[in-house]
N, CA, C and O atoms as a GROMACS GRO file, in nm:
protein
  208
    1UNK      N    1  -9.575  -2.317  -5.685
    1UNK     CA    2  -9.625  -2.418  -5.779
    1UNK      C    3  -9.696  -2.527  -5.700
    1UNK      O    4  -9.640  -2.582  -5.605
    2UNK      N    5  -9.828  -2.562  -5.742
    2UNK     CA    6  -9.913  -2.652  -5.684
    2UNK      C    7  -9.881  -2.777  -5.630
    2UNK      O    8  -9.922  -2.833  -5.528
    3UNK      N    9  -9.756  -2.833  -5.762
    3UNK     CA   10  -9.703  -3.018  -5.745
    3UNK      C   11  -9.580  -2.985  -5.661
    3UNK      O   12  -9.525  -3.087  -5.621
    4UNK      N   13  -9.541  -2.909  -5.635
    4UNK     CA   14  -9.421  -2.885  -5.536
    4UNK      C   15  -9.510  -2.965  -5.385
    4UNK      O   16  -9.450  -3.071  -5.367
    5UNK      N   17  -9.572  -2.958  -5.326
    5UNK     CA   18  -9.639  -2.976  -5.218
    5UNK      C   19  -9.668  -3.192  -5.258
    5UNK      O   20  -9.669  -3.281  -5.174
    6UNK      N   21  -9.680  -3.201  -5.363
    6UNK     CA   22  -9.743  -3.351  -5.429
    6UNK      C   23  -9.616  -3.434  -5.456
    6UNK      O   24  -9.614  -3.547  -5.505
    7UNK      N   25  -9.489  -3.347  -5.411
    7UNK     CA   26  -9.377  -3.455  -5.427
    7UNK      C   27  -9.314  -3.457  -5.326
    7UNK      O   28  -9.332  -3.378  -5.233
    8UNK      N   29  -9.206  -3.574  -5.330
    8UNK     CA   30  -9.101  -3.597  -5.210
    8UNK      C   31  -8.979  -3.575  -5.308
    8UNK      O   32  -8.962  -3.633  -5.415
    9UNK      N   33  -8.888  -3.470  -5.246
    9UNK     CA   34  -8.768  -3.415  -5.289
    9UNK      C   35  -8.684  -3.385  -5.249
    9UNK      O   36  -8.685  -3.288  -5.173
   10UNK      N   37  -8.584  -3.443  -5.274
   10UNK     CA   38  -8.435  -3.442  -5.247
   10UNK      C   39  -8.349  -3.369  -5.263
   10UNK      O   40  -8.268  -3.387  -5.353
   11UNK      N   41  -8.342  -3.260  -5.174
   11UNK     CA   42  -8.274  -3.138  -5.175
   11UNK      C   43  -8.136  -3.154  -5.244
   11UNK      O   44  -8.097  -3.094  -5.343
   12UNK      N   45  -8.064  -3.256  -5.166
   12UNK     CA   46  -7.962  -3.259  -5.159
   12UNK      C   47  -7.880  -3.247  -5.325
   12UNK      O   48  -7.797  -3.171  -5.376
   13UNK      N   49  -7.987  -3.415  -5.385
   13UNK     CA   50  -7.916  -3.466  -5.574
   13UNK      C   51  -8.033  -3.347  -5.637
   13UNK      O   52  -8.007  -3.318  -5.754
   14UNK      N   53  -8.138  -3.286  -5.588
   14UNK     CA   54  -8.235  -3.233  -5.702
   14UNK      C   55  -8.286  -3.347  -5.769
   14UNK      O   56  -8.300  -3.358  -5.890
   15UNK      N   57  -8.328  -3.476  -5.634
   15UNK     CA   58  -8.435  -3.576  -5.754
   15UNK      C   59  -8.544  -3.565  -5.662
   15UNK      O   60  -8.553  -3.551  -5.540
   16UNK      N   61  -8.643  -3.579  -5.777
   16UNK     CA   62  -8.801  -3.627  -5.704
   16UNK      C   63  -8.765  -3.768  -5.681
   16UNK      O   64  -8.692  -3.826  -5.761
   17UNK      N   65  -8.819  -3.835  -5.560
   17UNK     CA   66  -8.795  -3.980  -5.531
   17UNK      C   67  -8.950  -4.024  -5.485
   17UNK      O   68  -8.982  -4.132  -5.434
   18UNK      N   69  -9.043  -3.903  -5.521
   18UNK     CA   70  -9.170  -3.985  -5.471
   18UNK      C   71  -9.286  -3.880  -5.472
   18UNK      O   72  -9.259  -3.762  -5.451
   19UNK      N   73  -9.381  -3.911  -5.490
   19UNK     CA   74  -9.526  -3.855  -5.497
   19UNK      C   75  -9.624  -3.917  -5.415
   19UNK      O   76  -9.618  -4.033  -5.374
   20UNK      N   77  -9.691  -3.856  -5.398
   20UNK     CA   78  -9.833  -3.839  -5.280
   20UNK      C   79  -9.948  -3.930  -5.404
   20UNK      O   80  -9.982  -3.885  -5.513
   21UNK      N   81  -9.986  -4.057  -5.350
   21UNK     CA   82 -10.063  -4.189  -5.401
   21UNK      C   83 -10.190  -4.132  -5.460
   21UNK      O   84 -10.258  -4.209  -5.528
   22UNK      N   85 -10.244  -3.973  -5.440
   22UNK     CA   86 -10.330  -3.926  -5.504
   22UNK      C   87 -10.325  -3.858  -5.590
   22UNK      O   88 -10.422  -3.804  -5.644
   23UNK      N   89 -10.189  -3.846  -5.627
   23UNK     CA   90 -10.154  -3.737  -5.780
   23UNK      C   91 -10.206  -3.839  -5.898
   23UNK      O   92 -10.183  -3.959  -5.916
   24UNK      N   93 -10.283  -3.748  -5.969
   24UNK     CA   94 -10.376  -3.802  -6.085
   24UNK      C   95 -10.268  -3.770  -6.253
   24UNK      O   96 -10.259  -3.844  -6.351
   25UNK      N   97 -10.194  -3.619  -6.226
   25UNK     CA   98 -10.155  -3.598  -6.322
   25UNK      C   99 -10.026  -3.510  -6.235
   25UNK      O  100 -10.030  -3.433  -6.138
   26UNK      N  101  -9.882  -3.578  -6.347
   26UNK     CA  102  -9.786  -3.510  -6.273
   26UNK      C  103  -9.754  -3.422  -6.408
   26UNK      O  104  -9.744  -3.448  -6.528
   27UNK      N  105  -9.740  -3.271  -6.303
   27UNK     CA  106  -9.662  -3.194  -6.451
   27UNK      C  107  -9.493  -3.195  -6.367
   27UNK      O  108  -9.492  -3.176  -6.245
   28UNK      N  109  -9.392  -3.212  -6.421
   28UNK     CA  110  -9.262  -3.216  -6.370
   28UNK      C  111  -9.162  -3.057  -6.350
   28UNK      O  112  -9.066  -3.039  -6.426
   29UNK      N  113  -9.187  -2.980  -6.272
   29UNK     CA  114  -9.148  -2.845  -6.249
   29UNK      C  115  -8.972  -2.853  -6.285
   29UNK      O  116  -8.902  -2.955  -6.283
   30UNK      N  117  -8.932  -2.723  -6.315
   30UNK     CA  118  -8.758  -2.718  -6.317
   30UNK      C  119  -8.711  -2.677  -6.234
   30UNK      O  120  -8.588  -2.675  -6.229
   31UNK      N  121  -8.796  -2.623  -6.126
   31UNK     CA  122  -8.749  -2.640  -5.985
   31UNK      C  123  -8.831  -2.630  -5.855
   31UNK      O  124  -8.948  -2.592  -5.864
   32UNK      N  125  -8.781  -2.662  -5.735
   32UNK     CA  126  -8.893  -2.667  -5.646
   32UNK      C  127  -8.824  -2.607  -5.508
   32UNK      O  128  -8.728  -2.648  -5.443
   33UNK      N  129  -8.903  -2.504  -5.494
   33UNK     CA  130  -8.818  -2.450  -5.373
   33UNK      C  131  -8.718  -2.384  -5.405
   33UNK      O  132  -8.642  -2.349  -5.314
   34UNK      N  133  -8.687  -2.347  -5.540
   34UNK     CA  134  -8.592  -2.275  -5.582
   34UNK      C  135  -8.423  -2.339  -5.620
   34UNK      O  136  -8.315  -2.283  -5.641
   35UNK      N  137  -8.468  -2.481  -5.616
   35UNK     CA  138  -8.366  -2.574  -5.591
   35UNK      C  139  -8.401  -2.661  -5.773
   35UNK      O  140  -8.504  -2.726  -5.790
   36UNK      N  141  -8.308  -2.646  -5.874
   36UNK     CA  142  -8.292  -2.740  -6.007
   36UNK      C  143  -8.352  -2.848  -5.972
   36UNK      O  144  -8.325  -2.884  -5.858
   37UNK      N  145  -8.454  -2.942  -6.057
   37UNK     CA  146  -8.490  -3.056  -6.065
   37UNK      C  147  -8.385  -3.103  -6.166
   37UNK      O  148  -8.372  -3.035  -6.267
   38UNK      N  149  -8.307  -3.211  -6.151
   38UNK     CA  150  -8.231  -3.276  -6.200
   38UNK      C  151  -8.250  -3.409  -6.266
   38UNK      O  152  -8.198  -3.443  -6.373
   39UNK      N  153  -8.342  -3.493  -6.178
   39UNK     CA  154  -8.348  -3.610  -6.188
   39UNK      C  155  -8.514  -3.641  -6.148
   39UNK      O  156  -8.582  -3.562  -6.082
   40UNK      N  157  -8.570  -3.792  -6.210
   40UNK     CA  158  -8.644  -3.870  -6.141
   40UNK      C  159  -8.574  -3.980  -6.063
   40UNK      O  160  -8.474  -4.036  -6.109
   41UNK      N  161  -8.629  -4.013  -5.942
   41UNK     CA  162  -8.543  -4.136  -5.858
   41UNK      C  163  -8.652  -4.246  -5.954
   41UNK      O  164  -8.765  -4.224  -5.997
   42UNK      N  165  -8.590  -4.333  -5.962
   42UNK     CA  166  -8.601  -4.517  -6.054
   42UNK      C  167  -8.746  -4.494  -6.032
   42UNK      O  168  -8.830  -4.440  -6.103
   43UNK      N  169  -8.755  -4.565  -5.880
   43UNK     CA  170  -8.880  -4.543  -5.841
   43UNK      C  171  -8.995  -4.410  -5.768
   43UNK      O  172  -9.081  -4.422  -5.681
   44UNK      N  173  -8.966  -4.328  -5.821
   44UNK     CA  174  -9.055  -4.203  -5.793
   44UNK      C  175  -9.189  -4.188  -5.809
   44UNK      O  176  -9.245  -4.091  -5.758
   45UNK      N  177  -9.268  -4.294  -5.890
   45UNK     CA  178  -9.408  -4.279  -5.905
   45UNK      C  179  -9.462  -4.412  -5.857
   45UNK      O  180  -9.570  -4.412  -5.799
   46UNK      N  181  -9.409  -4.505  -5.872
   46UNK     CA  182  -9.425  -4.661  -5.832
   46UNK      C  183  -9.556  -4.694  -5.716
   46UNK      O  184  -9.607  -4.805  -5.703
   47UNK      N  185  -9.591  -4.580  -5.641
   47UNK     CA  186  -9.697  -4.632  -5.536
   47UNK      C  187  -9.784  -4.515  -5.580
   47UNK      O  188  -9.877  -4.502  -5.499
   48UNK      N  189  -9.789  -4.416  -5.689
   48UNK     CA  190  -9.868  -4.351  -5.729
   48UNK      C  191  -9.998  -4.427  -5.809
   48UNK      O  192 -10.016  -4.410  -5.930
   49UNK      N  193 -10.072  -4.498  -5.739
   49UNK     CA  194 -10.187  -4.586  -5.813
   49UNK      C  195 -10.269  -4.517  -5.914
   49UNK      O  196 -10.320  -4.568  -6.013
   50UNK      N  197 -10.276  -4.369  -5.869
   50UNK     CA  198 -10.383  -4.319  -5.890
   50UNK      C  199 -10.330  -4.224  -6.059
   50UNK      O  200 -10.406  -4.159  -6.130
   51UNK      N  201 -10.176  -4.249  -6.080
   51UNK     CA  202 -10.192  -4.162  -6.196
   51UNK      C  203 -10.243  -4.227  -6.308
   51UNK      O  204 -10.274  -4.345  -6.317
   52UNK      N  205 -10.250  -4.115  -6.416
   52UNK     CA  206 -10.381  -4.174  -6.579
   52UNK      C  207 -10.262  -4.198  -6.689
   52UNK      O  208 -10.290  -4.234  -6.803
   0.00000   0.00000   0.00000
């Protein structure tokens, strides 16, 4: 999956805690690496300027 590479992820809880400042559009996968997405961290998009 393409946004697997466009996030920062936390193996450990299964949260995204962050994205790459050029993601325009996030689609949110149910897993990455074969690992449950569980959670967004609070701040996970916060320095993403660039999303619409």
């Amino acid at each position: 999956m393409l946004n697997e590479i466009k996030f920062k992820f936390d193996k450990k809880t299964g949260t995204i805690i962050g994205c790459l400042k050029d993601v325009t559009i996030v689609n949110i996968p149910i897993q990455i690496n074969g690992i449950t997405v569980k959670a967004l961290g609070r701040r996970a998009f916060y320095n993403c300027s660039s999303l619409k």
